[in-house]
N, C-alpha and C positions, 0 to 999 in steps of 0.2 A: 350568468344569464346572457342569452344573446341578443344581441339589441341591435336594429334598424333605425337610424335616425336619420331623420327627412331632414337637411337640411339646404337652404332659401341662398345663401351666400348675405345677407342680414345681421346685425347682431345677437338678435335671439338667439335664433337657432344654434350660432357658434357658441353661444354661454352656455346652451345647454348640453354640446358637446364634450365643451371643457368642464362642466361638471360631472358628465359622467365619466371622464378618464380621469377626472380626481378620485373619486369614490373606486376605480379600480376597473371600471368596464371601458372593453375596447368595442366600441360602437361600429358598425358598417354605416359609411357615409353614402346616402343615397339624394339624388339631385332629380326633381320630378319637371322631366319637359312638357310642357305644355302649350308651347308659344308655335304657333303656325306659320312659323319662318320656312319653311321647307316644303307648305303646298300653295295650291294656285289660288288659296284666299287672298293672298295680297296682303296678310296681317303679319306683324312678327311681335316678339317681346324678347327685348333684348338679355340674353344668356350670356355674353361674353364675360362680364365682369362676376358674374354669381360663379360661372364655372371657376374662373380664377381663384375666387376666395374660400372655394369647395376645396381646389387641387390645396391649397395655400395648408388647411386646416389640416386635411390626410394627411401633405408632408409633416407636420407641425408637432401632430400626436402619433404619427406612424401608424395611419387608420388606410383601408381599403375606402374607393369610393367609386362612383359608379352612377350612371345615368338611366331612368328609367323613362320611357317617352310615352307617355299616356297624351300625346295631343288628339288622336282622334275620339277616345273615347272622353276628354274635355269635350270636346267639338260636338261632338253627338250628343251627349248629356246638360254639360249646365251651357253653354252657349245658345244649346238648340232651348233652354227651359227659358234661356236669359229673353229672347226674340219673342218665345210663344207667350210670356205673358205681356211684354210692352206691348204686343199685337193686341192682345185685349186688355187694353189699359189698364195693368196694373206695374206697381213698383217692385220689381225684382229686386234679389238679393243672391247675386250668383258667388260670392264668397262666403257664404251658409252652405249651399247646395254643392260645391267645389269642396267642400272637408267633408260632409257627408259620402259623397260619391265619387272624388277622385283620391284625395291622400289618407281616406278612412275607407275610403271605397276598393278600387279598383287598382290603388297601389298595394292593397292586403291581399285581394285575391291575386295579382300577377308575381310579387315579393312576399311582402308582409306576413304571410302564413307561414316564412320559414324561421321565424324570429320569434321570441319568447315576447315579443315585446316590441313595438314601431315608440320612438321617442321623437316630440316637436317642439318646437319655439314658442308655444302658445302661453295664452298666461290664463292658466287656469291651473285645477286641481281635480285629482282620483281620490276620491275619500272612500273608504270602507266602514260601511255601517250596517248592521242586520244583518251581516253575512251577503250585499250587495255592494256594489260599486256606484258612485254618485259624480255626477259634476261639479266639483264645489265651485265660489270663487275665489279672488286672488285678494293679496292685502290693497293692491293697486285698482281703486275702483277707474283708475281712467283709464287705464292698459286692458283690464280686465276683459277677457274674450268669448266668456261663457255663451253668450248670445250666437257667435259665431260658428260654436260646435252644439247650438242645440238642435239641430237636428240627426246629429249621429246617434246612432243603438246602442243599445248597454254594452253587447259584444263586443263593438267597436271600442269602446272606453274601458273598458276590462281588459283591453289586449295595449293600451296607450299608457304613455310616461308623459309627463310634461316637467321635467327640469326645473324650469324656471317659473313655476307656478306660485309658489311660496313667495317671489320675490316682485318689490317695488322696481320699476324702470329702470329709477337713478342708479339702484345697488346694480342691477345687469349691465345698464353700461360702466361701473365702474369695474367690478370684475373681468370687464373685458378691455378696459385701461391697463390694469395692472396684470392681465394675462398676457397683453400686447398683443391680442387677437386681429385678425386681418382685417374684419369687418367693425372694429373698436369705433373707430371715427363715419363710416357708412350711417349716411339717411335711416329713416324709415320708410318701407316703401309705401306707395299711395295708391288708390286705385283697382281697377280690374286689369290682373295680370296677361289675360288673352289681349287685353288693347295695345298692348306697348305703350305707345307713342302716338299712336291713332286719334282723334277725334272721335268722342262719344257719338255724338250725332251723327259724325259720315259713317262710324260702322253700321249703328240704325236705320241710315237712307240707303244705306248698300239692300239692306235685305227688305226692309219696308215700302221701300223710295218717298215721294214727296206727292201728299193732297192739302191745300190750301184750304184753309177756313180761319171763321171771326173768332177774334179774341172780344170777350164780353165783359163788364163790370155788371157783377153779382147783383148790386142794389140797384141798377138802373135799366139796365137793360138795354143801354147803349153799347153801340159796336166802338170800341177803342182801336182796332189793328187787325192784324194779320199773323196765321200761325201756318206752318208747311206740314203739319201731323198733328192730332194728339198726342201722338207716340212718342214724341221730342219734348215732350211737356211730364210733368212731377208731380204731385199734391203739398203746395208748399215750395215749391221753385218761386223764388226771386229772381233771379239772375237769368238773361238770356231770353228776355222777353221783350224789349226793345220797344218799351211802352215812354212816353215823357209824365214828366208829371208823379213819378213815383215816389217811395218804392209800392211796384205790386205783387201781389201775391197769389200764385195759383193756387184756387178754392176745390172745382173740381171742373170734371168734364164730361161731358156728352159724348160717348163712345159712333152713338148709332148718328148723332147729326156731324158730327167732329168738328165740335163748340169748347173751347176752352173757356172757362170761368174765373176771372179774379177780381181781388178788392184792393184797395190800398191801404197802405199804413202796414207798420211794424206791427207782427203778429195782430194778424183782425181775429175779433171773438168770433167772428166768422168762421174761423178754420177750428177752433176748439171744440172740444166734445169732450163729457166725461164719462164716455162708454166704448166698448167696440164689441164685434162679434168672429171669434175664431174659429175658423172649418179646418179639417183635415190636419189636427193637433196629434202632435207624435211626443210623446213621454219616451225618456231616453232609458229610464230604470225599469220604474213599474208607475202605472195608473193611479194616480193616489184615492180618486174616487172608486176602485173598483177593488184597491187591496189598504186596509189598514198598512202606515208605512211613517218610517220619522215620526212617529206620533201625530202626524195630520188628522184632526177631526172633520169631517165632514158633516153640516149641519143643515138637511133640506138643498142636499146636491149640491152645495157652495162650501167653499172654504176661503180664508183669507191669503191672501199672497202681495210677493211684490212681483214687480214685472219690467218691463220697458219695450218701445218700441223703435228705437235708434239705436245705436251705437254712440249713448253717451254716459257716461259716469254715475249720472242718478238713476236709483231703483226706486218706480213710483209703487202706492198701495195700493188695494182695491179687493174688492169678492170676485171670485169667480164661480160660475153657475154652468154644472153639466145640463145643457137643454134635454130635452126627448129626441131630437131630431139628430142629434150626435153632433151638433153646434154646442157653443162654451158662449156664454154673454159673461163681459168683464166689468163690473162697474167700480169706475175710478174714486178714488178719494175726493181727488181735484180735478177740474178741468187741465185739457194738453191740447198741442196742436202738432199737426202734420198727422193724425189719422188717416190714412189712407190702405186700399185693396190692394195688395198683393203683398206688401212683407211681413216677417213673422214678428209676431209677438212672445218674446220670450218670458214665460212663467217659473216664480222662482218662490222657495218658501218664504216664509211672513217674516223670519229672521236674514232670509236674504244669502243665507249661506248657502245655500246647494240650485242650481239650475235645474229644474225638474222636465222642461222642456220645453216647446214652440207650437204655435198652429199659423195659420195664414189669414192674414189680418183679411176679413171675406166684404163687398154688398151684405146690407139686412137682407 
């Protein structure tokens, strides 16, 4: 089989290198630029040490490697998506939208169509079942990245390997102790990759700039401060609101007056809800409401599932409801907080093993 493997300069992706030159495959190591050191954005993301530990690994298994520079069509695609919705207050999620359309995307069509196979560092799972391909998850509900590839297509995961899917953290970093792999002792990275180094907010005042308006508390309706954007503000931000008297917590905002909203105290029942409504829902396999599938019953357009709307470890419960309108209403078991418009909601069967897909967390 011939195999493309995306590889970050990270641990991951090196364990999943060296697992596949265990098993007998000589993988093509491929390195995806995307950091806009080389135009007149004035951004960079530092490549020097990822290259290094790319060259490191080629020498290491006696692998071919090679750089593929998809910076502009980052730059046009999930940067330009990352801008257009802060613009209209919502919470982007441009490392969803980045596997979908750049290393699932745009590295398949430029490479990847020559390859039986593109391999990554992710921690997930290809399950075949029905004669289809599914998302599963990992044993590692903390690592676990299902969420992150729910918005790629079945095609795209039909054509994907993920090595280290089966595996807990601890065992990939030790595999990569006892491999003495370059990237053994290397961080985990943090963050969005087009920033480097950069300041969140100064890239956003680059393209936004600065309007000044009141910071409000929720229950009173007193003006507390001063904010330089909604756009600079979160649903659920603590931090970097420069209020005394805390902690506060952004509730919501007023797009069209540019009124930021918060209350105080640790998690206010104010920010919870035990419902949300998702638009423009992408199923990675098949529709489960539209095709008998995994044995999903569908009962009066709703079926049970688990879900999440973070990137954190617990999969919560709840129905979900095909509207008429081609909207999904989610009703949760329990109350959550940090509900907020624009990121996705990822939807996953009621046993929690397979990621069935994402919508965008919408306004009623």
């Amino acid at each position: 089989m011939n195999i493309a493997c995306l590889l970050s300069g990270g641990v991951d992706s090196s364990v999943a290198v060296h697992l596949l030159c265990e098993q007998g495959y000589k993988p093509d190591l491929w390195y995806i630029k995307i950091g806009m050191d080389d135009t007149d954005q004035g951004y960079s993301c530092p490549q020097e040490e990822d290259l290094e530990i790319v060259q490191a690994m080629a020498h290491k298994y006696g692998l071919k490697y090679e750089v593929c520079d998809l910076q502009k069509e980052y730059w046009d695609h999930v940067v330009a998506y990352t801008i257009d919705k802060v613009k209209r207050g919502f919470t982007p999620n441009p490392d969803v939208m980045c596997n979908r359309l750049i290393k699932f995307g745009a590295f398949h069509e430029k490479i990847g169509h020559q390859y039986d196979k593109t391999a990554t560092g992710h921690y997930a799972q290809v399950l075949e079942e029905e004669g289809r391909h599914w998302l599963g998850t990992t044993p590692d509900p903390v690592k676990d990245q299902t969420d992150f590839l729910a918005q790629i297509t079945g095609l795209q995961l039909e054509h994907s390997l993920f090595p280290i899917g089966h595996m807990p953290k601890e065992d990939v970093r030790r595999v990569a102790d006892e491999a003495r792999l370059p990237a053994a002792k290397r961080k985990d990275s943090q963050g969005i990759c087009f920033l480097g180094k950069i300041n969140y907010n100064e890239f956003i005042e680059r393209f936004l700039g600065v309007k000044e308006g009141p910071i409000v508390e929720l229950e009173t309706g007193k003006v507390l401060g001063k904010h330089k954007g909604y756009w600079f503000h979160t649903i659920g931000q603590r931090k970097g609101l420069y209020l005394s008297g805390g902690p506060w917590f952004v509730i919501k905002k007023d797009i069209e007056q540019n009124i930021i909203y918060v209350s105080k105290g640790y998690d206010p029942e104010a920010q919870k809800q035990d419902w949300l409504v998702m638009r423009d829902v992408h199923w990675i396999t098949a529709d489960p409401f539209a095709v008998p599938v995994l044995g999903i019953e569908t009962k009066d357009n709703s079926m049970p599932v688990k879900f999440k709307i973070r990137h954190v470890s617990e999969l919560l419960t709840g129905v979900l409801t095909h509207r008429g309108d081609g909207s999904y209403f989610l009703q949760m078991d329990r109350t959550t907080n940090g509900v907020a418009p624009g990121p996705f909601c990822c939807v996953y069967t009621a046993d929690g093993r397979i990621c069935l897909g994402s919508g965008e967390i919408a306004w009623e």
